[in-house]
KEMARLUM-568561 format. One line per 2 residues: their letters; for each residue x, y, z of C-alpha. Coordinates in nm, 4 decimals. Layout:
N
A = X:Y:Z ~ ...
***
This chain:
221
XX = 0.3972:-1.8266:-0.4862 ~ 0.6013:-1.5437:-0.6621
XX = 0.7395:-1.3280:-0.3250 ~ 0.7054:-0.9661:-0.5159
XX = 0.3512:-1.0140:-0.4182 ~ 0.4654:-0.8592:-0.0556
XX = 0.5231:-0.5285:-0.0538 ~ 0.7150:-0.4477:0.2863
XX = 0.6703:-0.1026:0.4769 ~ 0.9398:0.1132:0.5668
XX = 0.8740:0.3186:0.8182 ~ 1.2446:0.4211:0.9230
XX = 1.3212:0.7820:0.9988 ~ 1.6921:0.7925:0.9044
XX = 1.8314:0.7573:0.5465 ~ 2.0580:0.4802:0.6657
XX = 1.7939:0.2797:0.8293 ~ 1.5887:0.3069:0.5149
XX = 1.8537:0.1547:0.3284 ~ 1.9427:-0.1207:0.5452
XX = 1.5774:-0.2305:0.4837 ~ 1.6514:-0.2316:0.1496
XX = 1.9014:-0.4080:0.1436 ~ 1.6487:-0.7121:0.2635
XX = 1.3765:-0.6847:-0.0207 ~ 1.2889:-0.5636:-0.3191
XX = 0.9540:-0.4449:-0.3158 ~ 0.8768:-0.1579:-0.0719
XX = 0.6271:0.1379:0.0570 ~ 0.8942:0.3846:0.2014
XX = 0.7004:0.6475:0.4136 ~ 0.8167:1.0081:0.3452
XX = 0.5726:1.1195:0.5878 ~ 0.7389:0.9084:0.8578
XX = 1.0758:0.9319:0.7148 ~ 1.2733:1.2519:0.7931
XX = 1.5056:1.2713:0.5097 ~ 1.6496:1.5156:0.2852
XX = 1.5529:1.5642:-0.0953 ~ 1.8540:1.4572:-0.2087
XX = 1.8223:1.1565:0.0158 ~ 1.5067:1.1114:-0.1479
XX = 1.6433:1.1004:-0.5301 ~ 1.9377:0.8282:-0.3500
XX = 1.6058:0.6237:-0.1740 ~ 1.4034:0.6295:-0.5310
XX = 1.6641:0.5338:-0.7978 ~ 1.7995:0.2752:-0.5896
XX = 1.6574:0.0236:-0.8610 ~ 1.4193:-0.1123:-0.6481
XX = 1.0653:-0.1419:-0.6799 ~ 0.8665:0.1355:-0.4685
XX = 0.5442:0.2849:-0.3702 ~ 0.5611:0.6466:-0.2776
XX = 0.3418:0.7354:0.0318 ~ 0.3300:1.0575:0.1931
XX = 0.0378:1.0831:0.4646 ~ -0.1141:1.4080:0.6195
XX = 0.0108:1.4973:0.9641 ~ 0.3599:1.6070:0.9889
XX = 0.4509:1.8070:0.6751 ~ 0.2021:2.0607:0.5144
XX = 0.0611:1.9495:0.1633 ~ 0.2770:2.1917:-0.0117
XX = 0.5671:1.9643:0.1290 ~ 0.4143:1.6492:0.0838
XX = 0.3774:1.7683:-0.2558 ~ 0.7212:1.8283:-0.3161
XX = 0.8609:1.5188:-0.1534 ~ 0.6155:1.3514:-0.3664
XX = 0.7476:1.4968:-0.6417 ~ 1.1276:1.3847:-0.5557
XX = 1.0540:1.0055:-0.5074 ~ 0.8458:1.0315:-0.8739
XX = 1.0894:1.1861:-1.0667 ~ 1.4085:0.9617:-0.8772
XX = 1.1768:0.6514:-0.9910 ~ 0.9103:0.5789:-0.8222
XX = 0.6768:0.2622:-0.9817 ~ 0.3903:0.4009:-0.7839
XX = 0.2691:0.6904:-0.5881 ~ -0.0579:0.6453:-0.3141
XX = -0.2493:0.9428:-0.3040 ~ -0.5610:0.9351:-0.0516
XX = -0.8866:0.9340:-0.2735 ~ -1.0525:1.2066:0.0122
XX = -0.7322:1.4393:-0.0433 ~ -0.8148:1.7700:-0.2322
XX = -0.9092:1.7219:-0.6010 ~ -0.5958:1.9799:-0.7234
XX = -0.3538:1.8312:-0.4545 ~ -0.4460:1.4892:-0.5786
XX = -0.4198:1.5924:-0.9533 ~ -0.1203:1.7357:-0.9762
XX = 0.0140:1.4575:-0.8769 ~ -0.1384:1.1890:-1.1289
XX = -0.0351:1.4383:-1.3570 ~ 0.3318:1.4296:-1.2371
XX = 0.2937:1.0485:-1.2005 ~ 0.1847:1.0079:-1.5866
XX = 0.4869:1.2047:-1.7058 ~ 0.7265:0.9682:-1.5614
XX = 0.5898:0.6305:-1.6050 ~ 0.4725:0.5704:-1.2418
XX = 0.1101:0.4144:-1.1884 ~ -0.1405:0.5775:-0.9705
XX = -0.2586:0.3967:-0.5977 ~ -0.5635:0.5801:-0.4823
XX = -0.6237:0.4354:-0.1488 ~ -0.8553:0.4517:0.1038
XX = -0.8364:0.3521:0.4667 ~ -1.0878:0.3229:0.7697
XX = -0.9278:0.2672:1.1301 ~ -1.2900:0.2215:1.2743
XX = -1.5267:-0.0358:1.0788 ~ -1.5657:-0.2443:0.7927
XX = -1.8515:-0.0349:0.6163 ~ -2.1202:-0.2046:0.4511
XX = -2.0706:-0.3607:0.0682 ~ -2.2422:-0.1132:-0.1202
XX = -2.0359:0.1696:0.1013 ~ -1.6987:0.0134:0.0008
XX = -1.8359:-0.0565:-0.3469 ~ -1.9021:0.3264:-0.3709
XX = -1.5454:0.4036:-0.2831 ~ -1.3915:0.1561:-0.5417
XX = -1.5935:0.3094:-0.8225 ~ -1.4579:0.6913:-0.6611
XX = -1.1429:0.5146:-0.6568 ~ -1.1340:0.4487:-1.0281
XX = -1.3078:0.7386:-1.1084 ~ -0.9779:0.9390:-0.9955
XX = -0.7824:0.7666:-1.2664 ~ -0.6633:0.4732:-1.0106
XX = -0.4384:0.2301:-1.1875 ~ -0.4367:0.0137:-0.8391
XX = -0.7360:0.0784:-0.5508 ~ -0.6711:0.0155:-0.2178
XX = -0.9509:-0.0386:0.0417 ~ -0.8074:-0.1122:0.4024
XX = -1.0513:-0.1352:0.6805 ~ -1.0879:-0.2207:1.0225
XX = -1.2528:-0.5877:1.1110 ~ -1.4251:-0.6613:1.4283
XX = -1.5406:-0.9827:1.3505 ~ -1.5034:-1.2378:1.1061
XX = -1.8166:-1.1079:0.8575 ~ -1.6362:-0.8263:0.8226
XX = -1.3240:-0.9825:0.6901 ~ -1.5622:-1.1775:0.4818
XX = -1.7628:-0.8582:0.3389 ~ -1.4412:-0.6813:0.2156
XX = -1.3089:-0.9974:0.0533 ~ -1.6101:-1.0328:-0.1022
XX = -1.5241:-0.7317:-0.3013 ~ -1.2611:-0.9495:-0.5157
XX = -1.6237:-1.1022:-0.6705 ~ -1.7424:-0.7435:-0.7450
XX = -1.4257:-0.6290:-0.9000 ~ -1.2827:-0.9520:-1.0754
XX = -1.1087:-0.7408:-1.3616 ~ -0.9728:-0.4673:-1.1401
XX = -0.6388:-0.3956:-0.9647 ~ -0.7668:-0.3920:-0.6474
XX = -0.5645:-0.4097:-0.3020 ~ -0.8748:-0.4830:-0.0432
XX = -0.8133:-0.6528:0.3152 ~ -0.8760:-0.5591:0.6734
XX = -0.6834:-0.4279:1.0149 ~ -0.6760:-0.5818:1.3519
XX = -0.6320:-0.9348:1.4592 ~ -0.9592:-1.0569:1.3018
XX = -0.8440:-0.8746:0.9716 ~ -0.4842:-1.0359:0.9591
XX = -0.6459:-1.3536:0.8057 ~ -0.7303:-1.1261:0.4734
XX = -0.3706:-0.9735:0.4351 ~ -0.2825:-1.3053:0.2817
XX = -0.5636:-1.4478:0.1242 ~ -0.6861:-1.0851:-0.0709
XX = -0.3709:-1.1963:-0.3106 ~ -0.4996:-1.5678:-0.3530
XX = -0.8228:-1.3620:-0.4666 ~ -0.6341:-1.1276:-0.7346
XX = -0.4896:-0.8362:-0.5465 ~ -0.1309:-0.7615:-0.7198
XX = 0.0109:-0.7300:-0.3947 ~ -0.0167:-0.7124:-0.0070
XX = 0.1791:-0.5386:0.2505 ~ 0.4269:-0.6725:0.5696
XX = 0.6556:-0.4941:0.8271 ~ 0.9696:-0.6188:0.7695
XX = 0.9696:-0.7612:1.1158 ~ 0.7023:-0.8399:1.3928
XX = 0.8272:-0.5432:1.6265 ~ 0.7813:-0.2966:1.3458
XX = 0.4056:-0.2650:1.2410 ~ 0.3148:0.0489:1.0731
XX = -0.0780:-0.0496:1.0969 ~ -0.2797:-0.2820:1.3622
XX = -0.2254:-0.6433:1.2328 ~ 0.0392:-0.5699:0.9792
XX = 0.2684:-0.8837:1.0083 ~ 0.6061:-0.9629:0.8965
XX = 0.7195:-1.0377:0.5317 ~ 0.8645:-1.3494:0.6693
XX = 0.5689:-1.5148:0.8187 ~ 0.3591:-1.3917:0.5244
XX = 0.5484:-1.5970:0.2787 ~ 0.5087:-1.9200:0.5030
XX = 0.1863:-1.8917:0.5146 ~ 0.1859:-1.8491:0.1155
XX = 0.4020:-2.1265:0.0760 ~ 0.1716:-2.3119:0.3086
XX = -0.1414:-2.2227:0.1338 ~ 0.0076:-2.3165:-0.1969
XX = 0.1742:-2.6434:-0.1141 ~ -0.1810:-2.7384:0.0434
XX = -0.3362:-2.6120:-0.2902 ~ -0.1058:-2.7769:-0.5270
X = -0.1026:-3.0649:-0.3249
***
């Protein structure tokens, strides 16, 4: 099992601590709307040669910041941006746009904290997804039960061709971090330790790949 398939989130405030994080992997989300950096400290964070997905979620800073700090980690080097597929149409253009002019691919993602909603609902957002120019979709919901980890994995049948990133929150969900890339997604995301979740049932790069290696020793076996 190739280990760039875990994309760990950095949720560090400080430039310093963001680095140190770094230092462990190669393959990371970094946060900007968690992270209270400068732009500068941005450019440093983006053209550190690693690989990294851009995210900058609504809440602290206003979208003409988010925007801009968007704008920093794309032009430093970003290989991806995530842009929310409900965020306004212009907002959410203007960045592709940005995105296309410097080689970075396009996550449109979309995330429930409530429910798993029913297949044709989440097949509905996949097809929005991709209809907003998505070179990866990501569907994250929120499983009470197994069928609902089952029903959003199911969407790996629906989508076989597609770059698709679909699993589910919570303990029942945590099941579906691991197997959605035994299914085809290009990637799933850890906390780079257990104490440091940035979403319910996010767990740690580390146990993720022993459950991989698990999986595919088992497999191979």
């Amino acid at each position: 099992m190739q280990f760039e398939l875990i994309c760990v989130s950095i949720g560090e405030q400080s430039y310093s601590d963001i680095m140190a994080v770094l230092e462990q992997v190669d393959f990371a989300e970094i946060r900007l709307d968690v992270a209270r950096i400068t732009t500068s400290e941005i450019g440093l964070v983006f053209s550190s040669g690693k690989r990294l997905i851009a995210t900058c979620r609504e809440g602290f800073y206003s979208n003409d910041e988010r925007r801009e700090r968007l704008f920093d980690a794309i032009r430093a080097g970003a290989a991806f941006v995530d842009i929310e597929t409900e965020a306004d149409d212009d907002f959410r253009k203007t960045i592709a746009e940005q995105a296309r002019l410097n080689n970075c691919k396009l996550i449109v993602s979309y995330h429930n904290f409530d429910e798993t909603p029913s297949l044709s609902e989440m097949c509905d957002i996949v097809d929005t997804c991709k209809k907003q120019n998505a070179d990866i979709v990501k569907l994250v919901t929120t499983a009470r039960n197994k069928s609902d980890v089952a029903r959003i994995l199911s969407l790996y049948d629906k989508y076989p061709d597609a770059s698709l990133v679909a699993f589910a929150m919570g303990e029942a969900g945590l099941i579906s971090r691991v197997a959605c890339v035994f299914l085809g997604a290009p990637y799933t995301y850890a906390a780079i330790s257990d104490d440091k979740p940035l979403a319910s049932g996010q767990i740690s790069m580390e146990k993720i790949k022993n459950i991989m290696n698990n999986l595919t020793i088992k497999v191979n076996g």
